[in-house]
C-alpha positions, 0 to 999 in steps of 0.5 A: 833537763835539755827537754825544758827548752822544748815549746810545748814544755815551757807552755806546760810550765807556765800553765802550771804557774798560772794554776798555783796563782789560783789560791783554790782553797777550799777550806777557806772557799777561796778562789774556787770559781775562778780556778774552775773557769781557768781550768775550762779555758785550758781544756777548750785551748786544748780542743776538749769539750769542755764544761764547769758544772756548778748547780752544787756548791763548788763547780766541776770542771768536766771535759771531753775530747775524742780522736779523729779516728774513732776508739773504743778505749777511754781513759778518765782523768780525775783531780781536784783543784782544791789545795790546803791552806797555806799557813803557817805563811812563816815557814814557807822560804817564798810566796805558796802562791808563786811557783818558785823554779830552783834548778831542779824542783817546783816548789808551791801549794798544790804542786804535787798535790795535785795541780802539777799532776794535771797539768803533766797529762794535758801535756803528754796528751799534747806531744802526742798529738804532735807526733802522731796527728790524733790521739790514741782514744777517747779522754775524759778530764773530771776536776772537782773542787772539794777533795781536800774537804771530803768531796761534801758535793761530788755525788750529786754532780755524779748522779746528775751526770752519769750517763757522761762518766763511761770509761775503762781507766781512771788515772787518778789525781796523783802519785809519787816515787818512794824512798827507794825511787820507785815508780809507784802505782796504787788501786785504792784508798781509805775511807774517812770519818771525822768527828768531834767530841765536847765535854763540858762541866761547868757554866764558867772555868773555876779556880784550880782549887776547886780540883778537889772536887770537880773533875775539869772537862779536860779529864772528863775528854781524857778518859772518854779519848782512853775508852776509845782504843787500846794502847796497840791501836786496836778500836774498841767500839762493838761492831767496829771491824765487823764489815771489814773487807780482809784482803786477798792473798793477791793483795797480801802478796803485792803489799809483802813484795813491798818495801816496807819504809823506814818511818822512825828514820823519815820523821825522826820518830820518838814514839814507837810504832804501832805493832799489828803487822807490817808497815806497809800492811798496816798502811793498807788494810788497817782501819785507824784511829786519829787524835786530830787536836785537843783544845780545852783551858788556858792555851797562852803564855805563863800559867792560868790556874783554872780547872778548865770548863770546856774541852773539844777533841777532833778525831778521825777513823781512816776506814777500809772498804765496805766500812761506812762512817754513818754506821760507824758513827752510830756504833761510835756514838751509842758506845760512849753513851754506854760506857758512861759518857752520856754527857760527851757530845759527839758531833759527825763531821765528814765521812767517805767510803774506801776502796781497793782494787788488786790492780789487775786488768789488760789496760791496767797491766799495760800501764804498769808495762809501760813504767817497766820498759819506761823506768829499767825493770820490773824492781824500778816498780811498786804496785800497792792496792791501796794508799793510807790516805782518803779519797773519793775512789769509791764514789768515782767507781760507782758511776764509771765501772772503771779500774781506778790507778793512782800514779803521777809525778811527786816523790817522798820528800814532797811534803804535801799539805806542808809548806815548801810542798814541791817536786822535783822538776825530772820526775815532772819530766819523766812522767809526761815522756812515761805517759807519752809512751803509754797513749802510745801502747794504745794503739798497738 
């Protein structure tokens, strides 16, 4: 790791300890304004153009810096400052808000997801620059501060700065190298609905004894919960997968070509896998549902014998492209009403849309070159058109038209929104010299 030495890398370095200083938690709504200025200030050092949008709650940082010789081409940088919490603070093996640098990972919240992403292409760009004078095109930075709580404001910044959003590529927040180490890029994500669910059937918790003759919240939730899918997973609400976008044979074929994981071996599993279809395309074209939590009755030490008067659920449907979590919280919602669960309250708590894309485009398939030539062969590569997880791709598409690639510097093990999330210090490395080299292909 020679390259650790070079100026410009050790500036990176200390940016980045500076940004996981910043607890940008944005459940918490914690250190939100001060990130978004220190991330301003970082750009305007950088010599962009840049601005904090904060007429909605939580500010974007917005930025934009173009070459000396004027380009056609531009690339989108997207991410968000936000991070999770941090708790539980007792499993962490030092402070989440101090980088810790051991000989060979980053280790801190939000370092992979995504503070060091960012931090990995202002310093690409910076090299660059040294070595060549200018940059290779026009580049944008769009940082929001929501993302880990569903992007609540986004849209509104989106439309009110519309006409600024223009571009060809989008590099998305993050991405990672796989069980198998490769270098992984993906054109989409899922959409998200988060909802609750409330039973109640009595105004006080009763005796046990009284489970003779009434049903407790808690079983009244339960059966609710069991009306909702089948034992394979499968969702039983009317209409549910009615507007589901199928994929592709394109897609088929690049999720096929995959390495589907070994996810009873990654976890140590003790349930079994859903079956529908392959990991990987489940992962990728399957709509889900999630049982987030269940609270209900006596929760604490030792036994409390009551029949519970109150039980709260919080679930999630992960969607696919073109489902739309109004609609189907609607269809959610008139589907317990009848089957019987009129007296469930169902409450919405956050939605977005999916998005996919078959990773097909000039600017696109330079990229995935670049990683080819940069990494040793097209088998070092895994290209997905869409991630399991949720983001606001969809929206992000809208307003710049452009093709939308994830790709960055974390990997498998990288335990993102758990404590001890980390990277490891050569992929931080390897992707600033891959990105580098890629600004490079621009100008061919």
């Amino acid at each position: 790791m020679s390259k650790l030495s070079d100026p410009l890398i050790q500036n990176s370095i200390e940016d980045l300890e500076k940004y996981i200083a910043l607890p940008s938690v944005s459940a918490k709504n914690q250190s939100i304004p001060e990130t978004a200025e220190f991330l301003k200030n970082l750009l305007q050092d950088f010599g962009a153009d840049a601005t904090v949008w904060d007429e909605f709650e939580s500010p974007v940082v917005f930025a934009e810096i173009k070459p000396k010789k004027p380009s056609d081409t531009t690339i989108l940088i997207y991410n968000h400052y936000d991070v999770q919490p941090a708790e539980p603070l007792e499993l962490w093996n030092s402070d989440p808000f101090k980088l810790k640098v051991t000989d060979d990972k980053f280790i801190g919240r939000g370092v992979s997801d995504c503070k060091a992403d960012l931090i990995s292409r202002i310093t690409a760009l910076k090299i660059y620059r040294q070595e060549h004078g200018d940059l290779p095109c026009n580049i944008k930075f769009l940082v929001e501060g929501q993302e880990e709580v569903a992007s609540r404001h986004l849209e509104d910044y989106l439309k009110k700065y519309s006409d600024k959003l223009s571009a060809d590529l989008v590099i998305w927040e993050s991405g990672y190298k796989n069980e198998k180490e490769q270098f992984n890029f993906t054109g989409g994500n899922k959409g998200v609905l988060c909802f609750e669910l409330e039973a109640t059937s009595a105004n006080i918790d009763l005796h046990s004894s009284f489970a003779a003759v009434v049903d407790s919240a808690t079983w009244r939730l339960a059966q609710a919960l069991n009306a909702l899918r089948t034992p394979e997973g499968d969702i039983k609400i009317p209409g549910f997968y009615d507007d589901v976008v199928e994929p592709t044979q394109k897609e088929i074929d690049l999720v096929n070509k995959a390495t589907n994981p070994d996810l009873k071996s990654k976890w140590d599993l003790q349930v079994p896998l859903l079956k529908n279809k392959s990991v990987n395309y489940n992962l990728t074209f399957n709509p889900t549902i999630n049982i987030e939590g269940i609270s209900s009755g006596w929760e604490g030490q030792g036994v409390k014998t009551v029949t519970p008067k109150a039980a709260t659920a919080k679930l999630e449907f992960r969607l696919v492209p073109n489902q739309d979590p109004h609609d189907l919280f609607d269809k959610l919602t008139k589907y317990l009403n009848d089957q019987g669960f009129t007296d469930i309250k169902v409450k919405y708590l956050l939605g977005e849309k999916g998005y996919r894309w078959d990773l097909d485009s000039p600017i696109v398939n330079k990229l995935i070159d670049t990683a080819k030539d940069f990494f040793g062969g097209e088998d070092k590569i895994e290209a997905l058109p869409s991630s399991p997880g949720t983001g606001p791709m969809n929206l992000v598409n809208h307003y710049t038209k452009a093709s939308i690639v994830s790709t960055g510097v974390s990997y498998s093990k990288a335990g993102n929104h758990a404590p001890n999330e980390n990277i490891r210090i050569q992929d931080y490395l390897d992707f600033i010299d891959f990105f580098n080299q890629f600004l490079g292909k621009l100008r061919e």
